[in-house]
C-alpha positions in Angstrom: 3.3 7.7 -37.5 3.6 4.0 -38.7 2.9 0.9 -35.6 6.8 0.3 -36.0 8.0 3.7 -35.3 5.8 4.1 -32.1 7.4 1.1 -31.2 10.9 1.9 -31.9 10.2 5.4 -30.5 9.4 3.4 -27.2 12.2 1.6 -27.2 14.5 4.8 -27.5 13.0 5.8 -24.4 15.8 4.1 -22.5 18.1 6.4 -23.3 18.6 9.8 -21.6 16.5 12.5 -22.8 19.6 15.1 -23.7 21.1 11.9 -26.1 17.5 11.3 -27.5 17.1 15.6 -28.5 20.1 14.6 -30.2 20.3 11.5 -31.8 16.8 10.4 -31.8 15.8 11.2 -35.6 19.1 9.5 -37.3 18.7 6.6 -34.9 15.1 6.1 -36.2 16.2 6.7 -39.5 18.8 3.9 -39.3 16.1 1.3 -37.6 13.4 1.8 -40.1 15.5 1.3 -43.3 16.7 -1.9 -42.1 13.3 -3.0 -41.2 11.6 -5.7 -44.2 8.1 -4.5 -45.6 5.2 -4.8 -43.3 7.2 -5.6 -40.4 5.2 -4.3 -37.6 7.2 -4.8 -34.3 11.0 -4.3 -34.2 12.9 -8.0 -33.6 14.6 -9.1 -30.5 17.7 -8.1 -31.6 16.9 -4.1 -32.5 14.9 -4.4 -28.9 17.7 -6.3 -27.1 20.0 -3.4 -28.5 18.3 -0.6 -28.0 17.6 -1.1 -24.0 21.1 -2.4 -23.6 22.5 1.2 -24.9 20.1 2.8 -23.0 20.7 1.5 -20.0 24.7 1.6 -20.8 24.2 4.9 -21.1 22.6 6.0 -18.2 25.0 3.5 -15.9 28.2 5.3 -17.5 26.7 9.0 -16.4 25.7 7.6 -12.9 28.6 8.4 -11.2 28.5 12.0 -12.3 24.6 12.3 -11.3 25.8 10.6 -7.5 28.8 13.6 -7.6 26.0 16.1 -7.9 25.9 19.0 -5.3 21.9 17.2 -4.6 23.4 14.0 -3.8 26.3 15.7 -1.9 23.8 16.9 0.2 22.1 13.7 0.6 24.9 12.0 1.7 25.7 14.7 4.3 21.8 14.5 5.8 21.8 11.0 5.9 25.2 11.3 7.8 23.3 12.9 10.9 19.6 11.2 10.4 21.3 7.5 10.5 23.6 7.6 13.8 19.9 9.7 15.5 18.2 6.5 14.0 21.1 4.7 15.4 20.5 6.6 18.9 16.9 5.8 19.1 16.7 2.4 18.7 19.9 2.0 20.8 17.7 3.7 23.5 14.5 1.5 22.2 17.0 -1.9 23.1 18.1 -0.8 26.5 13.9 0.2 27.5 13.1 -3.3 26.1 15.7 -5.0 27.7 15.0 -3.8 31.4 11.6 -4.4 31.4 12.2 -7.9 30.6 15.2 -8.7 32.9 13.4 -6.8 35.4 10.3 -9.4 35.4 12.6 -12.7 34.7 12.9 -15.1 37.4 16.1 -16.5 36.0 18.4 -13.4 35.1 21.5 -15.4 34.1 19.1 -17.4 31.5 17.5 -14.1 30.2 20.5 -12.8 29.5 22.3 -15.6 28.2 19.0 -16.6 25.7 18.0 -13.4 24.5 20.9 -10.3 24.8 23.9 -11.7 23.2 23.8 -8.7 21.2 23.2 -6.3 24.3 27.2 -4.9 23.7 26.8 -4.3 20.2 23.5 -1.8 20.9 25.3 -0.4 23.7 28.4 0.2 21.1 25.7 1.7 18.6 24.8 4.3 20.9 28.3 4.7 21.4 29.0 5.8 17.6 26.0 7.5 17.2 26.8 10.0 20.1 30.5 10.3 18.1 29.4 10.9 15.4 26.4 13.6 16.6 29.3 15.2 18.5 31.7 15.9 15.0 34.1 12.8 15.2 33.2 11.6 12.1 35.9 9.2 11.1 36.4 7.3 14.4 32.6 6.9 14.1 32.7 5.9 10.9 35.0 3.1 11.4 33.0 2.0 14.6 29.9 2.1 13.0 31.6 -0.2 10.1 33.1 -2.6 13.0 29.7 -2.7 14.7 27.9 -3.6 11.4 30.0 -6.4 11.0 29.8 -7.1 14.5 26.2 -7.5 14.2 26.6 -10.3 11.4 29.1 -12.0 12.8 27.2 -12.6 16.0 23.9 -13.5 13.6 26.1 -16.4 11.8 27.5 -17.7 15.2 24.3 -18.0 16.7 22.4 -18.7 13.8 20.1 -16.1 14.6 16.9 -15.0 12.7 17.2 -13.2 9.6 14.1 -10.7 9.9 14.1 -6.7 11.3 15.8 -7.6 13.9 18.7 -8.6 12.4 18.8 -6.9 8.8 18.0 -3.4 10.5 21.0 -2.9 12.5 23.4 -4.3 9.9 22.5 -1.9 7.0 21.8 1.1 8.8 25.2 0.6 10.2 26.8 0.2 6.9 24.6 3.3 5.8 26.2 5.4 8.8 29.9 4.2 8.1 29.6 5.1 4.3 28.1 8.8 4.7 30.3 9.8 7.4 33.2 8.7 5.2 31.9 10.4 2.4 30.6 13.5 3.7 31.6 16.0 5.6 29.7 14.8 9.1 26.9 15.1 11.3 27.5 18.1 12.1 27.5 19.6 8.8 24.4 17.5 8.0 22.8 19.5 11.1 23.3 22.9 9.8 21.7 21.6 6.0 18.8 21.1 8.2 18.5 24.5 10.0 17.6 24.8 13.6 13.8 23.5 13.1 14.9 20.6 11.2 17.0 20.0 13.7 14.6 20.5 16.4 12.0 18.2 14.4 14.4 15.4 14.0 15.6 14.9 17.6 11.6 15.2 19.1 10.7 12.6 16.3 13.9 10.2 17.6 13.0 10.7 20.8 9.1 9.8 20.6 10.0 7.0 18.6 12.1 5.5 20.3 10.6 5.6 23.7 6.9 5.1 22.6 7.2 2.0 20.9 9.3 0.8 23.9 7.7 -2.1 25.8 8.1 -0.9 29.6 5.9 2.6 28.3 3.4 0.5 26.3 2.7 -1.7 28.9 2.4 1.3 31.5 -1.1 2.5 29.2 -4.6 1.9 29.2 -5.6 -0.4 26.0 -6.8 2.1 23.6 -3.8 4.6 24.4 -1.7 1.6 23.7 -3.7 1.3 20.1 -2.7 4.8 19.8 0.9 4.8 20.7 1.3 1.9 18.5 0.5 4.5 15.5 3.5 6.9 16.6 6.1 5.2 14.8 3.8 5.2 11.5 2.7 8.8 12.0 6.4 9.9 12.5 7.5 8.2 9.6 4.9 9.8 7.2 5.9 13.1 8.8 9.6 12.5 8.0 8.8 11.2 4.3 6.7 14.3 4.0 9.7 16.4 5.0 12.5 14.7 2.9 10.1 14.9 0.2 10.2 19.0 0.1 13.8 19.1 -1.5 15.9 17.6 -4.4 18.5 16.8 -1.3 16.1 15.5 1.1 14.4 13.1 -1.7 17.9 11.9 -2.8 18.3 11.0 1.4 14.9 9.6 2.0 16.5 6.7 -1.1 19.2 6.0 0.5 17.4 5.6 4.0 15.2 3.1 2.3 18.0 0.8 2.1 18.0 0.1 5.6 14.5 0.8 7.0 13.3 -1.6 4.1 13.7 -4.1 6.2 10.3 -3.0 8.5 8.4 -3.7 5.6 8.6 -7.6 6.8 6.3 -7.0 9.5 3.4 -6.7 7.3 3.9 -9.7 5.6 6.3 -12.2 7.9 7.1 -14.2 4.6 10.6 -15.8 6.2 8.0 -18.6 8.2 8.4 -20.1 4.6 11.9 -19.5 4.0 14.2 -22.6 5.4 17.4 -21.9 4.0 19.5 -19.4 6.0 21.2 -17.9 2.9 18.2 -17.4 1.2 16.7 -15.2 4.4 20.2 -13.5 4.4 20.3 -12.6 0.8 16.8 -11.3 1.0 17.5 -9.3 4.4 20.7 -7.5 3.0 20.4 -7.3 -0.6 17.4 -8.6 -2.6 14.5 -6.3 -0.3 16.6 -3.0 0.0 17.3 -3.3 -4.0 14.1 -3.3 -4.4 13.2 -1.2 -2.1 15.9 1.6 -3.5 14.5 0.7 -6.9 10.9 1.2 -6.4 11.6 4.5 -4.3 13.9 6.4 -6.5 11.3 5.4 -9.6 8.7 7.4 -7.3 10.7 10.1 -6.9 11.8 10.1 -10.6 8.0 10.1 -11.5 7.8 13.3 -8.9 10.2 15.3 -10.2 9.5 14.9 -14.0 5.9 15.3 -14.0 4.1 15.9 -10.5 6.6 18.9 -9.3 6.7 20.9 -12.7 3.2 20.7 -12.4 2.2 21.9 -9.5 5.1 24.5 -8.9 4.5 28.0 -10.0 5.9 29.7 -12.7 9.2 31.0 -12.0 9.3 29.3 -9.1 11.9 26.2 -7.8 10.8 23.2 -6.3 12.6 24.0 -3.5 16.1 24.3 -1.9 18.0 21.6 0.3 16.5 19.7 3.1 15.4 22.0 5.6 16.2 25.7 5.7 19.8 25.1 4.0 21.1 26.1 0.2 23.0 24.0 -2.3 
């Protein structure tokens, strides 16, 4: 094989792998006749070309791969996991929020300075307990009122653009859309069978009450070192269990989108950020793209070659999240 057609073979990568079986040969055949003699890299044009179809390709079938009874699923687990998400930091806010009034000297001040968005986490537990319960569309639309909610009150007050903020806002959005498009919560609870079910509320529960302040500050030193890990450790333990289906994978992407947000505790870079709309367009758009993108090429990479080689012969990489069937 010449440098040229390795090359071009490379580029042809970009397009789906059923249109490559066949097309691959005449499209080859095509490139490297017009090519001039000793030409050893394909020009800007041919390249330019070649990942624009692919990627044309691939955008036009994306709608049909989102349709797919996987995704369906997705959509339908992520209906239940975000308002239980929704629940426990809800429940997280309200722990917080008495152990600080309860020590302030000035109440009125306290809760004039720091909980103008006290309703809007009350209303969040308010949806989420809708939409655990089966009313999926009311809770839809309140979870889509309270998102915007949430940003209104961040431009008003000028608030900071960080986890606080960008958290509640997508997850919200995230809510509204898979209980719109799925069938509900309480669907999405029997995909995950009784000990999925089980598993998620323990894991919203201990998350949201052991990083709360007012239990924190109840522990020795090193417990508190140790508590401090329970949100980490339950987060690896819900990756691990997303990651044992095609449905669960396909959720743990779309989760991302909101919980990307956390990542900006490890490195704080907004202290160099002065514009507001540039913190804003990171918050809610730039990081969770990203975020998405980097995810779902891990899981692509898992599926494609890590799963077919590790699963046995005759054997499926696994069913739905949980204990359900596609």
């Amino acid at each position: 094989m010449s440098v040229i057609e390795h090359r071009y073979r490379r580029l042809l990568r970009w397009y789906p792998r059923d249109h490559r079986l066949d097309h691959e040969d005449e499209m080859l055949g095509v490139l490297l006749a017009g090519t001039e003699p000793g030409q050893s890299r394909p020009s800007p044009r041919d390249a330019f070309d070649l990942i624009h179809g692919g990627l044309w390709i691939r955008l036009r079938r994306a709608p049909r791969s989102f349709a797919g009874a996987q995704w369906r699923e997705a959509v339908t687990l992520v209906s239940f996991i975000a308002p239980l998400l929704m629940l426990a930091a809800g429940t997280r806010y309200v722990l917080n929020a008495g152990l600080i009034m309860s020590e302030a000297h000035d109440v009125a001040s306290k809760w004039t300075g720091m909980f103008q968005s006290a309703p809007l986490w009350l209303a969040w537990v308010v949806v989420a307990a809708l939409a655990l319960a089966g009313a999926r569309r009311t809770a839809a639309i309140g979870a889509l009122v309270t998102s915007a909610a949430h940003l209104g009150l961040l431009i008003w007050f000028g608030s900071y653009w960080g986890i606080v903020s960008g958290v509640p806002i997508l997850l919200g959005l995230l809510a509204a859309a898979a209980l719109g498009l799925s069938p509900g919560a309480v669907r999405g609870r029997e995909v995950l069978g009784r000990g999925g079910f089980t598993g998620a509320i323990a894991i919203a529960i201990i998350v949201g009450v052991a990083s709360s302040l007012p239990l924190r500050f109840e522990l020795s030193q090193p417990v508190q070192a140790i508590a401090a890990l329970v949100p980490i450790g339950a987060a690896v333990a819900v990756a691990g269990w997303l990651l044992r289906s095609p449905a669960g994978r396909r959720a743990g992407i779309l989760l991302i989108v909101p919980l990307s947000s956390a990542l900006l505790q490890l490195y704080p870079i907004y202290i160099y950020i002065e514009s507001p709309l540039v913190k804003a367009l990171l918050t809610l758009i730039i990081i969770p793209m990203v975020a998405v993108l980097l995810v779902a090429a891990m899981i692509g990479l898992l599926e494609r070659l890590i799963i077919p080689m590790v699963s046995a012969p005759g054997r499926g990489t696994g069913s739905t999240a949980g204990t359900g069937s596609e």
